[in-house]
FINUNU-324738 format. One line per field, with one value per residue (C-alpha): y, z, x; residue number from 1. Coordinates in Angstrom, 3 decimals, always signed. Layout:
BEGIN
Y	[Y,...]
Z	[Z,...]
X	[X,...]
n	[NUM,...]
! end
This chain:
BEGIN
Y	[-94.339,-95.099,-98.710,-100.297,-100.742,-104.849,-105.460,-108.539,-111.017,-112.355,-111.668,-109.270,-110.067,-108.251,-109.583,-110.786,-109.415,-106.589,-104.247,-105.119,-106.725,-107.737,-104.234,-106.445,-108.720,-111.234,-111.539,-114.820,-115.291,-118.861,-120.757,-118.224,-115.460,-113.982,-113.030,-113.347,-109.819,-110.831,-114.542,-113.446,-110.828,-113.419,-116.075,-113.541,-110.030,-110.826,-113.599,-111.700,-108.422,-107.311,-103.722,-104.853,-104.946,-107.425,-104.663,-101.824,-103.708,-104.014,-100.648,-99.775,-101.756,-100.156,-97.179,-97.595,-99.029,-96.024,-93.196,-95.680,-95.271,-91.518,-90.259,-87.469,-87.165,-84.209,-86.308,-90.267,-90.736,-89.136,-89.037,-88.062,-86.011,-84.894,-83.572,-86.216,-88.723,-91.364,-89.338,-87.090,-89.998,-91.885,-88.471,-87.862,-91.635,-91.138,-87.976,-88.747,-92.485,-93.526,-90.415,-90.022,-86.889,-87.002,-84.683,-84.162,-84.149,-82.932,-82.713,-80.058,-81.007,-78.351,-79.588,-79.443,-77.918,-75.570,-77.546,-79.884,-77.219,-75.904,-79.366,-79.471,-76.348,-77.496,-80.572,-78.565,-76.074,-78.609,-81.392,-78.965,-80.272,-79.251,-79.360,-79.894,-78.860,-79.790,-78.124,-80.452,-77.963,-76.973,-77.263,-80.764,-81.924,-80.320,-82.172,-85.611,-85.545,-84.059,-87.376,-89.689,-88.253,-88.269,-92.200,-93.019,-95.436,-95.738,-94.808,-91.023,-90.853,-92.072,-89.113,-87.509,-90.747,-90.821,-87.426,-87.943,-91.490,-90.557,-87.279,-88.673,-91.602,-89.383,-87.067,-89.840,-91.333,-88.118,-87.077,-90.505,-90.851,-94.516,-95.169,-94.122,-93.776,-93.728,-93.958,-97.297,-99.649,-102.668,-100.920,-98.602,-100.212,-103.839,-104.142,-103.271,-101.744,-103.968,-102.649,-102.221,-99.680,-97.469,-99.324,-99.943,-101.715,-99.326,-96.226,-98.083,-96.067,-97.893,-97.322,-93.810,-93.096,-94.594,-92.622,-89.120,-90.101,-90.376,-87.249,-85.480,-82.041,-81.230,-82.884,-84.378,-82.512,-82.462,-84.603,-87.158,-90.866,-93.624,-96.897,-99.579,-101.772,-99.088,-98.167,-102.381,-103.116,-100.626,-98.463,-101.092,-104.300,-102.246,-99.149,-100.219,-97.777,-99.407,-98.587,-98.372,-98.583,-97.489,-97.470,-101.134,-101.481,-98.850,-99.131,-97.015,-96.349,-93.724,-92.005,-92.128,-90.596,-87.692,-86.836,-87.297,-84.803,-82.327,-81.554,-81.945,-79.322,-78.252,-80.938,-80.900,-84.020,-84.524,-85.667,-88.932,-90.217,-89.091,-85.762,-83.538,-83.675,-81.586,-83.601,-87.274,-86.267,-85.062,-88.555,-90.720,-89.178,-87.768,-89.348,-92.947,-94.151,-91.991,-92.772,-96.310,-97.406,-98.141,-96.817,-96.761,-96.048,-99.621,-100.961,-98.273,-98.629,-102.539,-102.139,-100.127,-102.802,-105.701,-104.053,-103.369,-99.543,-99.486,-101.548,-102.968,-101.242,-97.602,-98.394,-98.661,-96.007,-94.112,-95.112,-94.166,-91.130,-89.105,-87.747,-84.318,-82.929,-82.290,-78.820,-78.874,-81.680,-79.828,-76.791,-79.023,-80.484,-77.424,-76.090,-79.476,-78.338,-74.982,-75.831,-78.321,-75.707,-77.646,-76.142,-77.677,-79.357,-80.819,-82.326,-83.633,-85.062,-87.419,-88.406,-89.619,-91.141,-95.309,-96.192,-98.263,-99.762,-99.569,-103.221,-100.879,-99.407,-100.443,-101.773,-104.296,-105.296,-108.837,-108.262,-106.553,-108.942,-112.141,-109.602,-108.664,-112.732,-113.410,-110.454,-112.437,-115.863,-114.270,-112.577,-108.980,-108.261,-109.964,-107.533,-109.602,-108.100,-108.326]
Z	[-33.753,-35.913,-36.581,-36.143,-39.697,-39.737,-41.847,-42.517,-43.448,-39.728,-38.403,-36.527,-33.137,-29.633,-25.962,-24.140,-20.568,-21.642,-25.106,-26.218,-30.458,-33.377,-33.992,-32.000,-34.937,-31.751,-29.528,-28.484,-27.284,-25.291,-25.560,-23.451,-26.014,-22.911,-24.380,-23.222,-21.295,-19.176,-18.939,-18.234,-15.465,-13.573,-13.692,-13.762,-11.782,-9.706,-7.777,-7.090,-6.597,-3.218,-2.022,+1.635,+5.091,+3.872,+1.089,+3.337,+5.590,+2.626,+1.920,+4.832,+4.722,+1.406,+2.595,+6.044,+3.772,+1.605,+4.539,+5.863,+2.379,+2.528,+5.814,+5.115,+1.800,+0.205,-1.184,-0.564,-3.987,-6.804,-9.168,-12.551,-12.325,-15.132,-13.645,-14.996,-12.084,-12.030,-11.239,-8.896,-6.756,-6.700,-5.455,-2.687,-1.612,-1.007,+0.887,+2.885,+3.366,+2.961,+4.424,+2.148,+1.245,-2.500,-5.408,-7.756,-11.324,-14.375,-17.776,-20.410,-23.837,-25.053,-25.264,-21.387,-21.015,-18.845,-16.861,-16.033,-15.144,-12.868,-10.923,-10.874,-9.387,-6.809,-5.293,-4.984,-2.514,-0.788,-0.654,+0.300,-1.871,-4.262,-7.648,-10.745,-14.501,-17.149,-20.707,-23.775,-26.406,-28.093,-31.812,-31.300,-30.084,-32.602,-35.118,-33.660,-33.782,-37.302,-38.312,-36.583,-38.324,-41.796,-40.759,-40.459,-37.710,-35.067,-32.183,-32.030,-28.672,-28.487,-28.980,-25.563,-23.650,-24.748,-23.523,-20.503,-19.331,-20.375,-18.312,-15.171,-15.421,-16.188,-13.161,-10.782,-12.112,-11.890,-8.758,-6.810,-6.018,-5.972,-5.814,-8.876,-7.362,-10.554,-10.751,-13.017,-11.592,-12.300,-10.837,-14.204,-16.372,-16.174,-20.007,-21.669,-24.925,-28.072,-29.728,-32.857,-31.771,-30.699,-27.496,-28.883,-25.701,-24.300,-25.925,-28.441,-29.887,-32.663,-33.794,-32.629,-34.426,-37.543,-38.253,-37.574,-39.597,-42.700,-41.608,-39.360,-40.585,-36.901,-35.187,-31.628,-29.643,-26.424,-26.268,-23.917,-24.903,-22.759,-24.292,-22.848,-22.177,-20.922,-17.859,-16.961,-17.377,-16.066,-13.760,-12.297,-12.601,-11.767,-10.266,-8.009,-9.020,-8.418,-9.715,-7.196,-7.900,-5.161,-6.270,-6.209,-2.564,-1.630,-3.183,-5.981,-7.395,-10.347,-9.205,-5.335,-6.380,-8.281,-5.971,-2.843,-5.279,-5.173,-1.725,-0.530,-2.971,-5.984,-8.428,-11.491,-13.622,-16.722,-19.556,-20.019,-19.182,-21.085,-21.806,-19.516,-22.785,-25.454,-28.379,-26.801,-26.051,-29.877,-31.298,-28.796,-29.946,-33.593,-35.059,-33.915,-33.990,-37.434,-39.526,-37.980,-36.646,-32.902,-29.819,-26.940,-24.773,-25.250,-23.404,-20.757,-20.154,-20.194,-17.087,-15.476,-16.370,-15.267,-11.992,-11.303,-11.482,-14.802,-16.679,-20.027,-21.219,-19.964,-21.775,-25.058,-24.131,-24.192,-26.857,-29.140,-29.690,-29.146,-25.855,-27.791,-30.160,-33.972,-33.813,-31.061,-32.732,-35.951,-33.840,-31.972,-36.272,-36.866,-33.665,-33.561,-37.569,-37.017,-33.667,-35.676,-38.348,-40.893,-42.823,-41.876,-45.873,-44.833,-41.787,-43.713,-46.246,-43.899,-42.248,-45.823,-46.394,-46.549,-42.539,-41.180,-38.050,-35.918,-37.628,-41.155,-39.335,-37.913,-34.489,-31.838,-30.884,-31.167,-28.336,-26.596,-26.738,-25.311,-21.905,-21.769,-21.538,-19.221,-17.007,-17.311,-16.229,-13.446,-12.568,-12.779,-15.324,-15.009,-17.771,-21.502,-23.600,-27.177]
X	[-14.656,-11.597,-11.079,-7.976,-6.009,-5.339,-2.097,-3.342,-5.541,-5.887,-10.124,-10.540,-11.097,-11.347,-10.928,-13.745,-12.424,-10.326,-10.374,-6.617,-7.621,-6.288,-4.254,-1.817,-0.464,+0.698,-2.107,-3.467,-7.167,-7.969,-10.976,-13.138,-11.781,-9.542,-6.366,-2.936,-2.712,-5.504,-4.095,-0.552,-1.923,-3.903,-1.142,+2.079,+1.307,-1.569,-0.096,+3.296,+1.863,-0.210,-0.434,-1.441,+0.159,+3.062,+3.830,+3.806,+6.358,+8.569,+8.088,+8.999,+12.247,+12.911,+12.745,+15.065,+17.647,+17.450,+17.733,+20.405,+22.733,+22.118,+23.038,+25.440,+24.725,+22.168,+19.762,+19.173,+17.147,+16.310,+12.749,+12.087,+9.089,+6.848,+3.897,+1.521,+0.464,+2.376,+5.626,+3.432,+2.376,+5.535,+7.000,+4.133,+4.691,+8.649,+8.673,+5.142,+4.933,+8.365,+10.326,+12.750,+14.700,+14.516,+15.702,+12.790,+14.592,+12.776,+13.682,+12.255,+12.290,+10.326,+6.898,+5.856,+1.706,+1.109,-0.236,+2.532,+4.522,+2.033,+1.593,+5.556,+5.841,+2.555,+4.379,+7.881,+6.009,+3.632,+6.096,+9.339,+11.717,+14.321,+14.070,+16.846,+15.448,+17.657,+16.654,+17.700,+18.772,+16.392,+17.535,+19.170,+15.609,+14.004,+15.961,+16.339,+12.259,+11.747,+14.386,+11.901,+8.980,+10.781,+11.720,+8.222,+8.132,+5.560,+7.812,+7.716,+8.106,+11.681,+13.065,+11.496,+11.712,+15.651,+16.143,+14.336,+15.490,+19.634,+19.329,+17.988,+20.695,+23.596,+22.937,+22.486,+25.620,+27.414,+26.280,+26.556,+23.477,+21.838,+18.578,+16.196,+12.676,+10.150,+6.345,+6.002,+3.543,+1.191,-1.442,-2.077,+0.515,+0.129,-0.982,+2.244,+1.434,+3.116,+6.145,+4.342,+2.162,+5.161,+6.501,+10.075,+11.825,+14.432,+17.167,+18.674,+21.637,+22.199,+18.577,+18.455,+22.263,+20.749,+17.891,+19.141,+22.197,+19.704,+17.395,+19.368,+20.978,+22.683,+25.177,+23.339,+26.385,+25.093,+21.868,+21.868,+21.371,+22.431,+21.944,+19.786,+22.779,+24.900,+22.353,+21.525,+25.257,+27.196,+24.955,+23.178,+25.389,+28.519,+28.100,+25.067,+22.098,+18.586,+15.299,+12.477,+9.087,+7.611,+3.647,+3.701,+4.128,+1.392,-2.624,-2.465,-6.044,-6.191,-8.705,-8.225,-4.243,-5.525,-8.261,-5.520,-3.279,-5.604,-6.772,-2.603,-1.432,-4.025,-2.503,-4.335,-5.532,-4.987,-7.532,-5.650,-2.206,+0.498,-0.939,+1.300,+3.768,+1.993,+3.602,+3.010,-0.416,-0.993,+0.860,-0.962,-4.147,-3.930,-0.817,-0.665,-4.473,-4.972,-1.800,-0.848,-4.189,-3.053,-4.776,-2.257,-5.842,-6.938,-3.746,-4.267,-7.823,-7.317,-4.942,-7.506,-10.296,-7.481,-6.932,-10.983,-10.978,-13.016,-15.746,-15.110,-18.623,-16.966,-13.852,-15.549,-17.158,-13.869,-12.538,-15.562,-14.307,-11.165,-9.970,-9.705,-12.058,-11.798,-11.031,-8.645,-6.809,-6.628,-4.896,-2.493,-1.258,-0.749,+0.842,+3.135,+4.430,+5.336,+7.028,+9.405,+9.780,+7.572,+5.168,+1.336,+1.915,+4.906,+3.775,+0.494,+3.395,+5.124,+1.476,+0.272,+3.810,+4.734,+4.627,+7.979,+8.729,+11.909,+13.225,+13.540,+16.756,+19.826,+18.845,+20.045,+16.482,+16.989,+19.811,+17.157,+14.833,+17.212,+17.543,+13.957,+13.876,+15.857,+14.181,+11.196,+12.553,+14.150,+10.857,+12.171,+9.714,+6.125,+4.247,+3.498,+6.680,+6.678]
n	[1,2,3,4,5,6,7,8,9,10,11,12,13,14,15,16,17,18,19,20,21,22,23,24,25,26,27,28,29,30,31,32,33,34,35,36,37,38,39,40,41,42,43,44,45,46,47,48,49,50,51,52,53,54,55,56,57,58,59,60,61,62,63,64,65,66,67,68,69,70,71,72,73,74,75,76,77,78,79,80,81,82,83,84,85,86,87,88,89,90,91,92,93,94,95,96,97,98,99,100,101,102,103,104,105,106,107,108,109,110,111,112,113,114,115,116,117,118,119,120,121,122,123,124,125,126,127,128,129,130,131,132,133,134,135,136,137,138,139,140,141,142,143,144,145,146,147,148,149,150,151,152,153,154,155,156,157,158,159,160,161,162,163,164,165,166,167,168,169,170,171,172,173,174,175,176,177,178,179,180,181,182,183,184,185,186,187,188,189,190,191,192,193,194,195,196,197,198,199,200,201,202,203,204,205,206,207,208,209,210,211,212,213,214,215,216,217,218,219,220,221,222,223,224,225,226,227,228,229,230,231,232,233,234,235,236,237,238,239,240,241,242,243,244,245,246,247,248,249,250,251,252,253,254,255,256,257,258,259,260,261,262,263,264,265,266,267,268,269,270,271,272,273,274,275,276,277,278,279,280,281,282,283,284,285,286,287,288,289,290,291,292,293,294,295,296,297,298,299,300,301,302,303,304,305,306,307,308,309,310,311,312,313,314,315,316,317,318,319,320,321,322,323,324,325,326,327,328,329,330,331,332,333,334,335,336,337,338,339,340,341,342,343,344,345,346,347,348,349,350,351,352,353,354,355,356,357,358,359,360,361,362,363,364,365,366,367,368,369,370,371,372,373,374,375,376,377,378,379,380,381,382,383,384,385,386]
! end
């Protein structure tokens, strides 16, 4: 197992309840050694969040209001789908249990498995529903990631989760459509991951702007980024789009939605979360735990142990060892340089290079950080942010 690098001189220490540590500068423990994940799920989320008759009655609301707002229209929602579970689920749930007629909207960035495309192409068929791909060029992708690489920062998945998030906003936007149906939940996400270990809060376009104008060598003419602010002020506060979660009204259990999955259409699991993106699964599980010391694994196995669908003792387990083996992982560093046009020294260059975090760059985090605040007082966002 590969130990958590500790940046300082603090002791290392580990949850008694859950597995989140010390790799998280910020973490508190209380006198029982619980830390403030666990605390802030059993005082925060748990309370406010019940996937029983009460929730299915809201659901149901939801969902009459939705069909309501989209009589005469082509579609009365639209989800982001990757192929990975969440997005699967939350798409099952809306056409099945809510009856919803909903475009399924996926974004290629270049890096999709084969299996994700398969599942995509599974719950089109089964489900009967349309589905819109929009392709990010290629060569401006290519190039916004090679600049976060060269920056050094933790957050290597911005570059995807900007492409992704902007393009689903900007065709709801364009096309009028309202509601944004999406497969977050408490249920498998209620231990947010810190920011440190690559959870940077939102698209910020300063940030984003800032690093490709130091690595960059192409102008970003066509790929999408819509800033944090942008989509909370003007397409939600003005325009009226809302985000609905629809997974926390229903009982989502990880394993009951993947075997559900696969006797409805022949969906296909996936080794861990995240993994129906070739390049997050390779940063989530070579990259980030090996250059910057951070296993994104312990926050989502500490969700699952929060929400009772996995011992502590089996999560240890887990994170023992990698998801992938040795020799598959060396493949996948040398697959990942050549597909960014590096050589497999060039890549191993940057990996061995001074690490940085997002606050190196120009940024508006601290702007960021007064409306994840007020989020939380206003009870919009329950998760621990930081």
């Amino acid at each position: 197992m590969i130990m958590p690098k500790i940046t300082t001189e603090r002791k290392y220490r580990i949850c008694s309840t859950c597995i989140m540590d010390t790799s998280d500068q910020k973490i508190t423990f209380d006198d029982c050694g619980v830390c403030d994940y666990c605390n802030n799920f059993e005082s925060t989320i748990k309370v406010n969040w019940h996937a029983n008759e009460k929730s299915e009655q809201e659901l149901k609301l939801l969902a009459d209001k939705i069909i309501k707002e989209g009589v005469g229209k082509n579609f009365d929602c639209i989800i982001g789908l990757s192929g990975g579970l969440d997005s699967s689920y939350a798409a099952y749930v809306a056409k099945e249990k809510m009856g919803l007629r909903p475009l399924l909207f996926h974004v290629d960035a270049g890096w999709n498995t084969d299996q994700a495309v398969g599942n995509i192409e599974k719950l089109v068929d089964g489900l009967g529903l349309d589905l819109y791909t929009e392709v990010i060029n290629w060569q401006e992708m290519k190039d916004l990631q090679r600049s976060f690489l060269q920056s050094q920062v933790a957050d290597q998945d911005l570059p995807q989760d900007t492409a992704f998030f902007s393009a689903l906003y900007k065709f709801a936007r364009k096309n009028k459509i309202k509601y944004v149906l999406t497969g977050a939940n408490y249920s498998t996400e209620c231990c947010r991951e810190p920011e440190e270990w690559g959870a940077y809060p939102g698209i910020d376009k300063t940030l984003i702007k800032d690093i490709h104008s130091k690595f960059g060598q192409r102008e970003l003419k066509t790929f999408p980024i819509v800033d944090i602010f942008f989509y909370k002020v003007l397409y939600q506060k003005v325009l009226g789009m809302e985000i609905v979660k629809p997974l926390n009204f229903v009982p989502y259990i990880k394993l009951d939605a993947e075997a559900e999955l696969e006797r409805r259409f022949g969906w296909q699991k996936f080794q861990h979360k995240h993994h129906e993106s070739r390049f997050t699964r390779f940063y989530e599980d070579y990259w980030m735990p090996r250059k910057f010391g951070y296993h994104k694994r312990r926050a989502h196995f500490s969700s699952l142990i929060l929400t009772d669908q996995m011992t502590r003792d089996q999560a240890l387990d887990r994170l023992s060892r990698p998801e992938m083996d040795e020799h598959f992982l060396k493949q996948e560093f040398e697959y990942v340089a050549n597909k960014l046009d590096l050589t497999v020294a060039e890549l191993q260059q940057i990996f061995d290079g001074e690490n940085k975090t997002c606050l190196d760059y120009k940024n508006k985090r601290w702007a960021i950080g007064v409306g994840a605040n007020v989020l939380r007082k206003l009870g919009m966002e329950r998760r621990l942010f930081r």
